[in-house]
N, CA, C and O atoms as a MOPAC input file, in Angstrom:
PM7 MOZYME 1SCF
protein

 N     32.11200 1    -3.48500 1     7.42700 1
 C     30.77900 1    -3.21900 1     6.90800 1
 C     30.40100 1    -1.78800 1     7.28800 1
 O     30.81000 1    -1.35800 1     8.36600 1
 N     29.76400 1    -1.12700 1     6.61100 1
 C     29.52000 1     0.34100 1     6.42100 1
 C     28.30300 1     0.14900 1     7.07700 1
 O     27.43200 1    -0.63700 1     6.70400 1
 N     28.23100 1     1.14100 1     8.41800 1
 C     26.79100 1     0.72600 1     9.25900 1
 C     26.17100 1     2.31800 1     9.05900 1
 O     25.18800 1     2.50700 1     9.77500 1
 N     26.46400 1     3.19100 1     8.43200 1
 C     26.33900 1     4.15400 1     8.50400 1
 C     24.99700 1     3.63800 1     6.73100 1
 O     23.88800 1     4.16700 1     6.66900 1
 N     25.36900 1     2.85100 1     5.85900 1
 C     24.42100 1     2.31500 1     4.88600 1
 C     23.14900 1     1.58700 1     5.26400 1
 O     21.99600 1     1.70600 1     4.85000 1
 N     23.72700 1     0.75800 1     6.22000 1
 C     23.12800 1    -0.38100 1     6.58700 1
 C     21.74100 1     0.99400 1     7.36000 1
 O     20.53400 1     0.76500 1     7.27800 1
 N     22.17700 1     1.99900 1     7.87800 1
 C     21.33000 1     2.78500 1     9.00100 1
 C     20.35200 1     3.19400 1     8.03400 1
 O     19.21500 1     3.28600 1     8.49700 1
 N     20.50500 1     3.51100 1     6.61100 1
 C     20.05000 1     4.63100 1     5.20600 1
 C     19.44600 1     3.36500 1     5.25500 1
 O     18.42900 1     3.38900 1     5.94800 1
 N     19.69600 1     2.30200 1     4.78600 1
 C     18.56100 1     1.26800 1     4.13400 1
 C     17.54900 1     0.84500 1     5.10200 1
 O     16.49800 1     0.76500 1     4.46700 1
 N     17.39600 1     0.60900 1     6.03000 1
 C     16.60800 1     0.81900 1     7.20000 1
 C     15.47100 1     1.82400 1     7.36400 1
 O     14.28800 1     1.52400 1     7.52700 1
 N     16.12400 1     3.39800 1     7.28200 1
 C     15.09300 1     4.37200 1     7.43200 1
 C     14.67100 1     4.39200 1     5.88500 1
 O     13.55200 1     4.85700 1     5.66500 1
 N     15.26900 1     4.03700 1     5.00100 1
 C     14.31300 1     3.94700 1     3.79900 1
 C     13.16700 1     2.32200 1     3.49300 1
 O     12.35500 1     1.86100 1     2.69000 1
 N     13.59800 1     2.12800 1     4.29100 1
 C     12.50600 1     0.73300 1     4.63700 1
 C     11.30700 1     1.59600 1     5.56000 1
 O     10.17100 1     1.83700 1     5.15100 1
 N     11.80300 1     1.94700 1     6.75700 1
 C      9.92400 1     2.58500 1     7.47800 1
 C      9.69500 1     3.59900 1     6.26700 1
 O      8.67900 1     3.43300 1     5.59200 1
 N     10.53800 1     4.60000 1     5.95700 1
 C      9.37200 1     5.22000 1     4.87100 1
 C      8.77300 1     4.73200 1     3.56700 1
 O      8.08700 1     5.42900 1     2.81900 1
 N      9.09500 1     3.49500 1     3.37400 1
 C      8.46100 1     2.69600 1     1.98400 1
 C      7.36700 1     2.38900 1     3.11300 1
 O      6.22800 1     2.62100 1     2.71000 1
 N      7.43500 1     1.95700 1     4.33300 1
 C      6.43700 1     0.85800 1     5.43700 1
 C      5.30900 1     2.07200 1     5.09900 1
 O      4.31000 1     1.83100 1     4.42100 1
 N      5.57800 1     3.31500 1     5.62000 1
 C      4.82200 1     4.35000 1     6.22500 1
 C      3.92500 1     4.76300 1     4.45500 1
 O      2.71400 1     4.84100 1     4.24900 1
 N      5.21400 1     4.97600 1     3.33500 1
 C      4.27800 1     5.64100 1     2.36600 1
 C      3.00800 1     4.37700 1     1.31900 1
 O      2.16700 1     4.63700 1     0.45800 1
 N      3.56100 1     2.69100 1     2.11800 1
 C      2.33700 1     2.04700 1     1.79100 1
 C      1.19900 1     2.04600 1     2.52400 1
 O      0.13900 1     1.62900 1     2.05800 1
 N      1.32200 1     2.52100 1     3.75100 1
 C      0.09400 1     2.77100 1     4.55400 1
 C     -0.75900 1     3.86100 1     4.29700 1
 O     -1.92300 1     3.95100 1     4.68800 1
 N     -0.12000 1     4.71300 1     3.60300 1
 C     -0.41300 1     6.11000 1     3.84300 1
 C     -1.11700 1     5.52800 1     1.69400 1
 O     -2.16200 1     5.97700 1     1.22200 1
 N     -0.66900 1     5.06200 1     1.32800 1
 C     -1.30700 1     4.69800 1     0.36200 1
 C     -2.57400 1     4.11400 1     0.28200 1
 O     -3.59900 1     4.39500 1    -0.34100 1
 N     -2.15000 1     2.94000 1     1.32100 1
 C     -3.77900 1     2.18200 1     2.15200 1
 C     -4.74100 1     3.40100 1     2.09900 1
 O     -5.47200 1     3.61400 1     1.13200 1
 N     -4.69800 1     4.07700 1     3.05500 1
 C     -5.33500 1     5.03100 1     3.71400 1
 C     -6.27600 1     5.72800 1     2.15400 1
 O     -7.47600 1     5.86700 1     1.91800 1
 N     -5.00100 1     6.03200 1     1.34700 1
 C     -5.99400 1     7.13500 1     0.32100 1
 C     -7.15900 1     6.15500 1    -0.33800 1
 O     -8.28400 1     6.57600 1    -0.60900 1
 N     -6.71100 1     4.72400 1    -0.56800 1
 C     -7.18600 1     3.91700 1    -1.19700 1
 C     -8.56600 1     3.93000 1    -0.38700 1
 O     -9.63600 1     4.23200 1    -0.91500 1
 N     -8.41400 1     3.55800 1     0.99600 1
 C     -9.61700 1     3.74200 1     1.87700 1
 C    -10.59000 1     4.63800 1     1.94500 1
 O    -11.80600 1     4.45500 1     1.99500 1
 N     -9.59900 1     6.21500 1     1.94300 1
 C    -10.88000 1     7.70600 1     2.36500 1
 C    -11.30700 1     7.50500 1     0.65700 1
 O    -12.45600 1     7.93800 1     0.74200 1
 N    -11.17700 1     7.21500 1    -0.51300 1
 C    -11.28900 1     7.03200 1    -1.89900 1
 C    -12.81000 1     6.35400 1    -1.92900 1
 O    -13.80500 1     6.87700 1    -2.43100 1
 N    -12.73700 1     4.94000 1    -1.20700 1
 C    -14.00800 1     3.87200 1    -1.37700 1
 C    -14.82000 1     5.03300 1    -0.52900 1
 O    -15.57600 1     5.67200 1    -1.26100 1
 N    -14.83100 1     5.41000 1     0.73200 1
 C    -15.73500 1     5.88700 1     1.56300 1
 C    -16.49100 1     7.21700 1     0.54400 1
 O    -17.71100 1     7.35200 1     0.45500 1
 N    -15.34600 1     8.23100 1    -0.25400 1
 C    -15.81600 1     9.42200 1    -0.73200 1
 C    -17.29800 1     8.61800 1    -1.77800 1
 O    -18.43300 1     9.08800 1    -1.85200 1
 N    -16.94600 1     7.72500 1    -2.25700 1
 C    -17.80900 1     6.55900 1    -3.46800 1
 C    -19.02800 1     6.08500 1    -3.14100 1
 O    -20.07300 1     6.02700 1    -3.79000 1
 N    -18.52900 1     5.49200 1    -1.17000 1
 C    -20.01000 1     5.38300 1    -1.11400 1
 C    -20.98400 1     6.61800 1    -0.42000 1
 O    -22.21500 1     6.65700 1    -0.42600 1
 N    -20.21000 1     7.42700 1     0.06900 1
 C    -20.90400 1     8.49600 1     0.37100 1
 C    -21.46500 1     9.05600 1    -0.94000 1
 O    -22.63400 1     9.42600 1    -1.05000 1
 N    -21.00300 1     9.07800 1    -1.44400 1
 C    -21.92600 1     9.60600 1    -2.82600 1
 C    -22.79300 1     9.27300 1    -3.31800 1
 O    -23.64200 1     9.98000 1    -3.86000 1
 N    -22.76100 1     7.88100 1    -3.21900 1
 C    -23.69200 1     6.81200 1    -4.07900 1
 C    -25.44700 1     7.17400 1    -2.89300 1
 O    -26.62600 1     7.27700 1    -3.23100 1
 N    -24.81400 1     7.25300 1    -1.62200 1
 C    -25.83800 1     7.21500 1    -0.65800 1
 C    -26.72400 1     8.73300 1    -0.53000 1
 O    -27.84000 1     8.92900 1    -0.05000 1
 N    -25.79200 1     9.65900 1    -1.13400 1
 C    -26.26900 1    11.15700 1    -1.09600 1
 C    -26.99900 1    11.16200 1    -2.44300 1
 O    -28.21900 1    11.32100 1    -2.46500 1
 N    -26.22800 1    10.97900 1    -3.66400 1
 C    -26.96200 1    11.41300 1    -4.59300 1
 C    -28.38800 1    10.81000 1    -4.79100 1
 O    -29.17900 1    11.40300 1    -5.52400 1
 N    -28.77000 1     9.56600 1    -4.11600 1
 C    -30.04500 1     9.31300 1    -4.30500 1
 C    -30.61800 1     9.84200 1    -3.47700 1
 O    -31.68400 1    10.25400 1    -3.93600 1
 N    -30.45100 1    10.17400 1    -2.02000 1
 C    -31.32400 1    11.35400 1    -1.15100 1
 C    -31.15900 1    12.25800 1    -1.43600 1
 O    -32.28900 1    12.70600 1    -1.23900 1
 N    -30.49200 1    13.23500 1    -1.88000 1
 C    -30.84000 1    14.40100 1    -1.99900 1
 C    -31.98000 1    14.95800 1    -3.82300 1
 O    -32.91000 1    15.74800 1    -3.98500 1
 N    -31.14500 1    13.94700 1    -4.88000 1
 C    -31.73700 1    14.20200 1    -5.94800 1
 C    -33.21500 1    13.77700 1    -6.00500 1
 O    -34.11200 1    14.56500 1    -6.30500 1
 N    -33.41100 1    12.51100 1    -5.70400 1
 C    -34.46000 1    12.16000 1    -5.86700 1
 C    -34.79300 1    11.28800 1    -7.43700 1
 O    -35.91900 1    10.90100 1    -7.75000 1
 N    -33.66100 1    11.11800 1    -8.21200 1
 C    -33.97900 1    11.00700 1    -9.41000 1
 C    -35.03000 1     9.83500 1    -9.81400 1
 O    -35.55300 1     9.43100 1    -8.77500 1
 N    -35.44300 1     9.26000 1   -10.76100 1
 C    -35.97700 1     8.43900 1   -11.20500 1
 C    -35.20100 1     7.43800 1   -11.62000 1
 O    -34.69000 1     7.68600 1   -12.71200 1
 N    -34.77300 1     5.88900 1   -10.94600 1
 C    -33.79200 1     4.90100 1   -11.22000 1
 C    -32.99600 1     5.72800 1   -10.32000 1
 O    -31.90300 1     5.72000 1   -10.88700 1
 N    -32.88400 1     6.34800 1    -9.40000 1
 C    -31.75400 1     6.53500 1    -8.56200 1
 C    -30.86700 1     5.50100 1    -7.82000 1
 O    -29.66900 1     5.57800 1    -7.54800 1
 N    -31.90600 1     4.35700 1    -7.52000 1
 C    -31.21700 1     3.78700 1    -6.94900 1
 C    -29.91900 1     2.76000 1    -7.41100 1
 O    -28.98300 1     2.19000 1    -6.85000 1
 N    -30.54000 1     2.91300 1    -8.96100 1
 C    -29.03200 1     1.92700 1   -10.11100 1
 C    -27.88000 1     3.02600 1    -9.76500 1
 O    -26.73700 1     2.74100 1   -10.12200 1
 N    -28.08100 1     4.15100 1    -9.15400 1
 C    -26.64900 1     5.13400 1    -9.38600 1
 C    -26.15200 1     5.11100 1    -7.84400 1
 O    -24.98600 1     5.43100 1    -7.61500 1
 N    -26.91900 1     4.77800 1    -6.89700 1
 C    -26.67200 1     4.48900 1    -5.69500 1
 C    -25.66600 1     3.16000 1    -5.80700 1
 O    -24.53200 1     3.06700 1    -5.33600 1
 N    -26.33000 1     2.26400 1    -6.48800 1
 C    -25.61600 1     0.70500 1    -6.72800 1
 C    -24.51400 1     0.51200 1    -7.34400 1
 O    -23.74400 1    -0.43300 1    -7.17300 1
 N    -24.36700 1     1.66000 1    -8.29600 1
 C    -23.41900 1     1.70200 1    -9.15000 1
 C    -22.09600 1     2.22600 1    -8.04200 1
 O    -20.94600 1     1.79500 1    -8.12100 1
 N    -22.36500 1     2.79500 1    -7.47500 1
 C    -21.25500 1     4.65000 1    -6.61100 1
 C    -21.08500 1     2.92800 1    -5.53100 1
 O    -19.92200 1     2.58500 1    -5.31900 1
 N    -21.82500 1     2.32700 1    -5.15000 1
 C    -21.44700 1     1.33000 1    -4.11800 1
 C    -20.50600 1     0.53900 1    -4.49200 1
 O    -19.42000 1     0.41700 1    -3.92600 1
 N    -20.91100 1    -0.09500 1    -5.55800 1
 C    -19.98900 1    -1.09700 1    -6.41600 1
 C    -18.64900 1    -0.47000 1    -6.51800 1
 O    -17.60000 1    -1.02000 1    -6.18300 1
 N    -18.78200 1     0.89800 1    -7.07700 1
 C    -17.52600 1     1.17600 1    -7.65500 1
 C    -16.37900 1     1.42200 1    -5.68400 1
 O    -15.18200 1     1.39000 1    -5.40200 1
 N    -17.13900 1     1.54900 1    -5.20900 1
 C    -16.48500 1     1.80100 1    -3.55900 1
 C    -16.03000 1     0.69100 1    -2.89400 1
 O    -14.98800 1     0.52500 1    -2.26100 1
 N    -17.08700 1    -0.15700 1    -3.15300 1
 C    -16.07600 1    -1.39100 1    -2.86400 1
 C    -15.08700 1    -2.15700 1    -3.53800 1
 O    -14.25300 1    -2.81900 1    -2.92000 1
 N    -15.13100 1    -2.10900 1    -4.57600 1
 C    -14.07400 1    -2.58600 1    -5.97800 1
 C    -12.50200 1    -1.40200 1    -5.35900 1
 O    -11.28200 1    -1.56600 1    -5.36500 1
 N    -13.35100 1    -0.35600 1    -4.93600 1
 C    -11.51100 1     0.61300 1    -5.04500 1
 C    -11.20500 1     0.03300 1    -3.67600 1
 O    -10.04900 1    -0.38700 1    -3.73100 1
 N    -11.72400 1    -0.18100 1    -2.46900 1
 C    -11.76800 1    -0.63200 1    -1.37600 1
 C    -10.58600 1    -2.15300 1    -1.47900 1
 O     -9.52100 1    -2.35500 1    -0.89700 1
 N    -11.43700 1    -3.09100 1    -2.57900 1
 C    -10.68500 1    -4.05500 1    -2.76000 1
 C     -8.92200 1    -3.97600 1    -3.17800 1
 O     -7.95200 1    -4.45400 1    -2.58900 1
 N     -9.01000 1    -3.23400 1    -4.33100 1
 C     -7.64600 1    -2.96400 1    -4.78000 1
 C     -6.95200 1    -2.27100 1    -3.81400 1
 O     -5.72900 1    -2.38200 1    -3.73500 1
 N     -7.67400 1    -1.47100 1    -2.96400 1
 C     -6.46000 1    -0.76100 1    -1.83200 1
 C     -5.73500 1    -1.69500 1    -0.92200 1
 O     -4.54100 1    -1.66800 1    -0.62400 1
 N     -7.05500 1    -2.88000 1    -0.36500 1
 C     -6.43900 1    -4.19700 1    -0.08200 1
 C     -5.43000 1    -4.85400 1    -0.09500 1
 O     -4.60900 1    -5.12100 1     0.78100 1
 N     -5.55700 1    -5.23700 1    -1.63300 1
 C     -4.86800 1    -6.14500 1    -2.56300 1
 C     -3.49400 1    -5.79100 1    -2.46500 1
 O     -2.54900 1    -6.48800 1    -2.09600 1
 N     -3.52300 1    -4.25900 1    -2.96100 1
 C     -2.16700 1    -3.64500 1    -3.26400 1
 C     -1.45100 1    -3.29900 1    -1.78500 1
 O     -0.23100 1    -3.29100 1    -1.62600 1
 N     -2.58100 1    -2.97200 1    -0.57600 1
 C     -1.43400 1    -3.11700 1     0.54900 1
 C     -0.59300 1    -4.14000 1     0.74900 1
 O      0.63200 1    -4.01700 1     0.74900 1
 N     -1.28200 1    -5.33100 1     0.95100 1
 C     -0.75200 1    -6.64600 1     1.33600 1
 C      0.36900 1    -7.32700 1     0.36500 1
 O      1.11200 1    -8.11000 1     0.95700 1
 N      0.58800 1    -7.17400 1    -0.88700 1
 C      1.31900 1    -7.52900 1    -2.22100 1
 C      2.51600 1    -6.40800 1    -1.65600 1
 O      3.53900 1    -6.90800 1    -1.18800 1
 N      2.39200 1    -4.80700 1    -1.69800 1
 C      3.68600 1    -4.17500 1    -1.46300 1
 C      3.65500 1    -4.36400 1     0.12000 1
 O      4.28600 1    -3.46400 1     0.67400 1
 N      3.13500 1    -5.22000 1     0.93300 1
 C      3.81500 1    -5.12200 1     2.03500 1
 C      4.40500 1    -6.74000 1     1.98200 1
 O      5.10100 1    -7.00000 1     2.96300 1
 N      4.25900 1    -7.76200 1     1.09600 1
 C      5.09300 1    -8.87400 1     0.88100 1
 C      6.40400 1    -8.92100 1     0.54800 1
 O      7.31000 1    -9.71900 1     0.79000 1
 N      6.27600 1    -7.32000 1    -0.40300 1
 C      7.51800 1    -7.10200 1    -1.21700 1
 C      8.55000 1    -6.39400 1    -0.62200 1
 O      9.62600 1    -6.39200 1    -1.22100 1
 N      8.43800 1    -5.65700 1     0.66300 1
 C      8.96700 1    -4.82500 1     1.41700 1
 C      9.53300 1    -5.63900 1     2.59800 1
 O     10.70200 1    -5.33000 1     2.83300 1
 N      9.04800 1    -6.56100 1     3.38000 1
 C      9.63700 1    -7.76900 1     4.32100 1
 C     10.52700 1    -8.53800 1     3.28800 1
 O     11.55200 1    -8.99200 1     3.79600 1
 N     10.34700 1    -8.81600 1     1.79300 1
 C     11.20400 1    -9.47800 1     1.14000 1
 C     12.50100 1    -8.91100 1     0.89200 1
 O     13.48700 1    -9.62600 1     0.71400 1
 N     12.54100 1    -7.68800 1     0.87300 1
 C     13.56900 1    -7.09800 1     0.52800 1
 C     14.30200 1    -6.64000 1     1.45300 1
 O     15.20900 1    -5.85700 1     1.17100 1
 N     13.96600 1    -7.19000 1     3.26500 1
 C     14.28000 1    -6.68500 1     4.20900 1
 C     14.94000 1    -7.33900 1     4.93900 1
 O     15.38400 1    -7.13500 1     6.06900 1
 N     15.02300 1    -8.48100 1     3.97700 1
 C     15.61200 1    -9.78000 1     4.42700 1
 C     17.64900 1    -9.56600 1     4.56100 1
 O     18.50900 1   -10.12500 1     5.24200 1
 N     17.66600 1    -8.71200 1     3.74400 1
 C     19.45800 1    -8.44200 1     3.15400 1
 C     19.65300 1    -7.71900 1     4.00100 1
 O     20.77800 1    -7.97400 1     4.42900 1
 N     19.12600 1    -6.75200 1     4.65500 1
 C     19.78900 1    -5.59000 1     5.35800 1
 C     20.81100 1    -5.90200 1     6.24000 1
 O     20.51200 1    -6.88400 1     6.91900 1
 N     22.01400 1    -5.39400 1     6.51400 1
 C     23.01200 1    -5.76200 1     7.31000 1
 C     23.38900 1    -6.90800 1     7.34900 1
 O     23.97000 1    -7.38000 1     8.32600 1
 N     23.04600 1    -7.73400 1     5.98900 1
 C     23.45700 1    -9.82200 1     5.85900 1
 C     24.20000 1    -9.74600 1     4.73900 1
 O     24.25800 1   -10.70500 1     3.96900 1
 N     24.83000 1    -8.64400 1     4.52200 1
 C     25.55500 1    -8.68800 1     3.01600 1
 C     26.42700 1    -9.92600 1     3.01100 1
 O     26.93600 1   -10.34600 1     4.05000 1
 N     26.57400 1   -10.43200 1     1.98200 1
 C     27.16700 1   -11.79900 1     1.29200 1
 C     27.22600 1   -11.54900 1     0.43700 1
 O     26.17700 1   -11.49800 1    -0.20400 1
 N     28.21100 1   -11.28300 1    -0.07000 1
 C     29.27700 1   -11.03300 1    -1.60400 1
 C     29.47700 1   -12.46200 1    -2.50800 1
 O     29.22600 1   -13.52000 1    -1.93100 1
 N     29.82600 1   -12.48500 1    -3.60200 1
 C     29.90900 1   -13.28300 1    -4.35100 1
 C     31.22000 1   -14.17400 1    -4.03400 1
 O     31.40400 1   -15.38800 1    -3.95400 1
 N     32.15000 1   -12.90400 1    -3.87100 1
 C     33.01100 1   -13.37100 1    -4.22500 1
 C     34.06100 1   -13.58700 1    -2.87800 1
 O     35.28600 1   -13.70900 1    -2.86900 1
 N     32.94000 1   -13.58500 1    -1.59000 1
 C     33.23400 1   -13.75100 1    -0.38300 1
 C     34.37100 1   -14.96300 1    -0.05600 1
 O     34.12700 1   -16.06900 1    -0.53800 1
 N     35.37700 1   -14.82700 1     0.59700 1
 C     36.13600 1   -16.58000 1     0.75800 1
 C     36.53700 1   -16.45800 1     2.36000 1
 O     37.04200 1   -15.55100 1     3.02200 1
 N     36.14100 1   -17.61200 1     2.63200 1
 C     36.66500 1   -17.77800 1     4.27500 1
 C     35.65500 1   -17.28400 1     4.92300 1
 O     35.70100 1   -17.60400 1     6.11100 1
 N     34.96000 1   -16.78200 1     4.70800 1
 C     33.32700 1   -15.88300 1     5.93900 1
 C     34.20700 1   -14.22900 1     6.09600 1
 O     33.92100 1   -13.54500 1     7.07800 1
 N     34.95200 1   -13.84800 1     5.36700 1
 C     35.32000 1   -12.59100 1     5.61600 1
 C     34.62200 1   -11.68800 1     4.71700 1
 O     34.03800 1   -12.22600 1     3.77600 1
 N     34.55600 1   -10.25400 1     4.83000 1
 C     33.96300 1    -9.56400 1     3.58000 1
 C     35.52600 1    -9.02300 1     3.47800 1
 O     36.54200 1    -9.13800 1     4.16500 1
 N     35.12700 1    -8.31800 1     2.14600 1
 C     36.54100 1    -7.82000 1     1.23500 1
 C     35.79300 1    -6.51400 1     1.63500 1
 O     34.56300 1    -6.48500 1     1.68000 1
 N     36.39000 1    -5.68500 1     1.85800 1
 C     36.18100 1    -4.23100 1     1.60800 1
 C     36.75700 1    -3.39300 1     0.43800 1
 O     36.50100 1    -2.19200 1     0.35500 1

């Protein structure tokens, strides 16, 4: 068995780990930029019905908030699933518990 592969599929596993977190994250500073906005543009403007655009900038912050969620936890299901093979190779056409090289 080629451990020198087995080592590549591994470090390309933490950086899928690392670039879904780091995905989390944008998904996160994303909702916060949304509701900071929602909370500024009605103090500082002052508009008339400001506060439907406050409600609106909220809504939309927690909705992106949600999907950053969603989508961490789904690609981090899919990433332990696929992490399952590493260094367990089993060939098809395996006989006796030996691998063929």
């Amino acid at each position: 068995m080629n451990k020198d592969l087995i080592l590549r599929e591994r470090l390309a596993i933490q950086r899928t780990i690392m670039a879904n977190q780091s995905t989390f994250l944008s998904f996160l500073r994303t909702s916060m930029y949304f509701a900071v906005a929602g909370v500024s543009l009605d103090q500082l403007l002052k508009l008339p019905g400001g506060h439907i655009f406050e409600y609106i900038f909220l809504v939309i912050s927690a909705a992106v908030l949600v999907v950053g969620v969603v989508n961490y936890f789904i690609q981090k299901r899919r990433i332990t699933e696929s992490t399952k093979h590493i260094g367990d190779y089993k060939f098809e056409y395996e006989q006796g518990g030996t691998y063929k090289n």
